[in-house]
N, C-alpha and C positions, 0 to 999 in steps of 0.2 A: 767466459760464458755470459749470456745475457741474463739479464735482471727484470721480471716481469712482475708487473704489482697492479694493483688495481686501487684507482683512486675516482671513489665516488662512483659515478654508473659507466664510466671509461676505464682502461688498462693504459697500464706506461711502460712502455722499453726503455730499457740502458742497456748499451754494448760498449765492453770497454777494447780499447785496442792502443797501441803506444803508434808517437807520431815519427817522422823522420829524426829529430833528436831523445828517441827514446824516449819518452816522456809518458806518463799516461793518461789518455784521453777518452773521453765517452760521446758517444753517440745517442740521443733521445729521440722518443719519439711518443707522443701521448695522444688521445682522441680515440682510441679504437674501440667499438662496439662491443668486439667477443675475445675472447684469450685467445681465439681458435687465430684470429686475424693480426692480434699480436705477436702471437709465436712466429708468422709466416712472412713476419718483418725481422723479426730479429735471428730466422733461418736463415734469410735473404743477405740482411748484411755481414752475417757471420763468416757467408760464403764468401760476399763480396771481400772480406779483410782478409782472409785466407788466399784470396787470388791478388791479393797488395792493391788490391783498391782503397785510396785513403777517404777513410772514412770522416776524416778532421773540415772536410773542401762544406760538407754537410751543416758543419758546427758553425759556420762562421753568421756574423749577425746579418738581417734580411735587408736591412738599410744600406750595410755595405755594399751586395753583393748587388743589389738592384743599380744601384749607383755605378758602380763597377761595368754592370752589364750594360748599361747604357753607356755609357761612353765608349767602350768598348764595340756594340754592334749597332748604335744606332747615333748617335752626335756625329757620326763621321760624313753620315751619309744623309741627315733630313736637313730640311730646310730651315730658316728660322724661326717661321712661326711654328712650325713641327717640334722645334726643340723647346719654345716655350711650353707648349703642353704638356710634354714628359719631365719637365723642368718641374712644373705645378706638379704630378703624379707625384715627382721625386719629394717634394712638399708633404705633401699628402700620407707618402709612409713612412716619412722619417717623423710625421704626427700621430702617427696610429700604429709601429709596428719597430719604434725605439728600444733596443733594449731587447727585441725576441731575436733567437735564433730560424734562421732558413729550415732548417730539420724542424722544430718544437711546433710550426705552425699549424695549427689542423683545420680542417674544414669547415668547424663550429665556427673557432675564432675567424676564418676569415668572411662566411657570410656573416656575425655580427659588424663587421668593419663596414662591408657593405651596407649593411641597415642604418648603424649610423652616419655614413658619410652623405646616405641619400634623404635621412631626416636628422638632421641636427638638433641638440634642445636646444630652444630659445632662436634658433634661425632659420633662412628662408629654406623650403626644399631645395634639396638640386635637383636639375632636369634629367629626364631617363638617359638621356643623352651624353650628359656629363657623366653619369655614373656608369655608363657603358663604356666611354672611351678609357675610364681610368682602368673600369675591370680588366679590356682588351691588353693595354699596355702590361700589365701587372702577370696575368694570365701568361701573354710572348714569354716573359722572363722566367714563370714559373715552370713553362713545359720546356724551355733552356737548358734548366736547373738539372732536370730529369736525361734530358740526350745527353749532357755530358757527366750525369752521373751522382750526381751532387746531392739529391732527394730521388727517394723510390716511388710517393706518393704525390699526386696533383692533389693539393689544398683547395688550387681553384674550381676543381670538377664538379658540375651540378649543383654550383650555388645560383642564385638568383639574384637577378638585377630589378632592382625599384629605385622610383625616385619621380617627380612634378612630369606627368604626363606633356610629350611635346605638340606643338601647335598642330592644326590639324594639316596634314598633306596638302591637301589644294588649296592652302592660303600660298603657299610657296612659287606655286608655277601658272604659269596663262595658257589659258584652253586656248586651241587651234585659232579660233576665229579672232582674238584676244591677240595672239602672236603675231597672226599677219597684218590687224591695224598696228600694232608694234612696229614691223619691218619698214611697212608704206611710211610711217611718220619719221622714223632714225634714216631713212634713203633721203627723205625730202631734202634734210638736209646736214649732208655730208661737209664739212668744214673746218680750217685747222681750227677756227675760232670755238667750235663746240665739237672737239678731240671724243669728249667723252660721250658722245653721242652715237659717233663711228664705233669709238670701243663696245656699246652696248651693242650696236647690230652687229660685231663680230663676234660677242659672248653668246649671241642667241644662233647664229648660224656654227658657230663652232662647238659651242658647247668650251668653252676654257673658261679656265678659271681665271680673275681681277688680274691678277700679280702676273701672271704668264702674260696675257694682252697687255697689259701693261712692260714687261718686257720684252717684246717681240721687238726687234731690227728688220733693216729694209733688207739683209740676207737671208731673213728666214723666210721671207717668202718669195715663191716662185710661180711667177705669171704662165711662164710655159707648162710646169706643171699641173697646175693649177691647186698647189699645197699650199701650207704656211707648218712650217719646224718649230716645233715646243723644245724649247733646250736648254732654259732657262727660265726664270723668273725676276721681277723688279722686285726689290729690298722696301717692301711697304710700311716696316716698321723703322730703320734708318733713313730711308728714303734719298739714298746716295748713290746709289749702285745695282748692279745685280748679285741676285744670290741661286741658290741651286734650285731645283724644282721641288716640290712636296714629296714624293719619292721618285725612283730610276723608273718604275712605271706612267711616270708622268711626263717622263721624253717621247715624244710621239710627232708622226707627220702626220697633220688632218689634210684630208682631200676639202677643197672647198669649190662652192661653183662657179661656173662662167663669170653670173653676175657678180659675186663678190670677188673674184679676181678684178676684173674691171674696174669694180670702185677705187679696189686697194690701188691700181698703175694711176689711176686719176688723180687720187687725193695724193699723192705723190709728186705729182706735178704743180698740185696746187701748192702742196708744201716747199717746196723748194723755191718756187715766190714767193710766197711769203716768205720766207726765213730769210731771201737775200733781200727783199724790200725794206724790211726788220734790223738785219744784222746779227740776225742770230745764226747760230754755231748749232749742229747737233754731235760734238763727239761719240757719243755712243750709235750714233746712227738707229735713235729709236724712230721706231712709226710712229707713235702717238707720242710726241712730244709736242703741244702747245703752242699759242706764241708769243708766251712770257720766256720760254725755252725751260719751262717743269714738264714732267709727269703729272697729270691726274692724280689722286687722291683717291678712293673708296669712298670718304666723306662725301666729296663733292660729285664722283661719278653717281652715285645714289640720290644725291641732292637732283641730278639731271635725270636720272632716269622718271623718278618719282613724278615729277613736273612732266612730263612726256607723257606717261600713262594718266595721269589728271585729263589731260589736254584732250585724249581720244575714248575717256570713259571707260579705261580697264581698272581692275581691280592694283592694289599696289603691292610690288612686290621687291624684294630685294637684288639689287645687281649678279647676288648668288642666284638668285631664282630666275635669272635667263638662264643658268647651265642646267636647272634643273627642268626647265620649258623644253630646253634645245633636248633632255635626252626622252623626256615624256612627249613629245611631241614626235620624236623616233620608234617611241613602244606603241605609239597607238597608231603609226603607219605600217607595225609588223616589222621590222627588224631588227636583227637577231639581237639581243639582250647583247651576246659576244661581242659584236660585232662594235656595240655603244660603250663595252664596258673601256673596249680597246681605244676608242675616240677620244671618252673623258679622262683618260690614265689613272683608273684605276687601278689601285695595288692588286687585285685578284678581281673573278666574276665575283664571288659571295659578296662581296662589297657594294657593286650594282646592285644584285637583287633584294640587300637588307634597305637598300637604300629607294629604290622603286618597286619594293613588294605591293604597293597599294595601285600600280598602276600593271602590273603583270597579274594578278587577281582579277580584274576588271577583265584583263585581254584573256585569262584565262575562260571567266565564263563563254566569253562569245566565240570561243576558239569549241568550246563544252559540244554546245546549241551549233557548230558547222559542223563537228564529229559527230553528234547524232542524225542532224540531216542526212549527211553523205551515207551512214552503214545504214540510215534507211531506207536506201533506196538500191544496196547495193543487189 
């Protein structure tokens, strides 16, 4: 039978139940509001142990099992800087959550985790940003936990994310008129000598991301089509190789146009003179290789782009912030959120829209102000 107790202005459950080697084991679970809320967990798993559901998969520590989860659903399949992140997360709860049990966790303790992790004593804030992606990561594993059975209770539900407000939206991206001195200045001058020049006017007409254009071969793209194949990504933190794309949503074919087909069969031409006038080799058969015969850098692509926007009086922004131009400069032409979300390989839509909420609010008003025009005149 369960054991129900109240400790301070919360209740605790204990269910005891014996494991595959008879043994006997208990099941906790503490945080609850009302008796009423307690009893309806330790009905729940009483059930559950009576139908041989093991109840011990619950008990086990939250550091393990995150660890566990992660190499399991997701080292297999992200990229490398992807698994650095989760790498840090992994950091992060084997710093704050050593020592608890997966079942014990409750809702209190894990919004205090969050308060602390977003204000530190004695150190810098972290950004909203940061404290979102860790909550996101953490969050996956917890409602995991629950589909296969493991916790009946989400810890993470309806806690709250804080943390150093992020920069504001429009320092990131270049307004329309802003883009297209962009495009005129990166055409001008197309060159294997300034590689990373080319790469920026393809970041801005495709919307990809550094490491993908930075990986691209001369078989991913197709002049008769008039595509370019995301299939891949270049290794920007070993800088030897390729590695896999940010996720499987990030394999994608962009449609690109006329003129950027064009440029691409040119500078191709150009490149093969130089690299035999040179002697250089391209084994991997990248596009944007140089003619030192390297890859581009993010360093130094930044270093270029920065010097380029100087030159024609835009604001400055990061080599990330062409992908974020190329999809705001898509929402403010009206097309479909979907349609962008599918271009920049995002993992889902809600991704796009947390990510360009500030630029579909805008399109929303004026979308508002044509809805009222038109039913008033219907």
């Amino acid at each position: 039978m369960a054991s129900i107790t109240k400790r301070g202005k919360t209740w605790f459950v204990r269910v005891s139940f014996y494991d595959a080697n008879n043994e006997r084991q208990f099941a906790n679970q503490g945080g609850f509001k009302t008796k009423k809320e307690a009893q309806m967990w330790a009905n729940k798993n009483e059930v559950q142990k009576d139908n041989g559901v093991n109840l011990a998969a619950g008990n086990q520590n939250f550091v393990d099992y995150f660890v566990n989860w992660y190499k399991t659903y997701k080292e297999p399949v992200l990229s490398d800087s992807s698994k650095l992140r989760y790498r840090y997360t992994i950091s992060i709860v084997m710093q704050y959550f050593t020592g608890r049990k997966l079942n014990q966790i409750t809702r209190a303790e894990y919004q205090k985790f969050l308060n602390d992790y977003a204000h530190p004593v004695g150190k810098k804030e972290k950004s909203i940003n940061s404290s979102e992606k860790v909550n996101t990561q953490i969050k996956a594993s917890v409602r995991d936990a629950i589909e296969d059975g493991l916790i009946t209770r989400d810890f993470t539900a309806k806690t709250t994310i804080t943390g150093r407000p992020e920069k504001s939206k429009d320092m990131k991206y270049l307004d329309a008129a802003d883009a297209s001195e962009l495009t005129k200045a990166l055409e001008a001058d197309i060159s294997v000598e300034h590689a990373t020049k080319f790469m920026a006017l393809v970041a801005l007409q495709t919307g990809a991301r550094f490491s993908e254009i930075a990986g691209l071969t001369w078989d991913n793209f197709s002049y008769e089509m008039k595509t370019i194949r995301i299939e891949k990504a270049w290794d920007t933190i070993n800088k030897n190789g390729f590695t896999t794309t940010k996720n499987e949503q990030s394999k994608r074919v962009i449609k690109i146009t006329d003129r950027l087909a064009e440029q691409l069969r040119n500078y191709r031409k150009l490149q093969l003179l130089k690299f035999s006038d040179l002697g250089i080799e391209n084994p991997f058969n990248l596009i944007f290789l140089n003619q030192y015969g390297k890859v581009g850098d993010s360093t130094g692509a930044n270093k270029t782009l920065h010097s380029v926007l100087r030159a024609i009086g835009a604001k400055d922004i990061s080599f990330h912030g062409l992908r974020h131009t190329h999809a705001s400069y898509l929402i403010y032409k009206g097309v479909s959120i979907y349609y962008i979300s599918s271009r920049l390989g995002h993992s889902n839509y809600s991704t796009t829209i947390r990510v360009y909420s500030h630029m579909l609010k805008e399109m929303e008003k004026k979308e508002t102000t044509k809805a009222l025009a038109a039913l008033a005149v219907m």
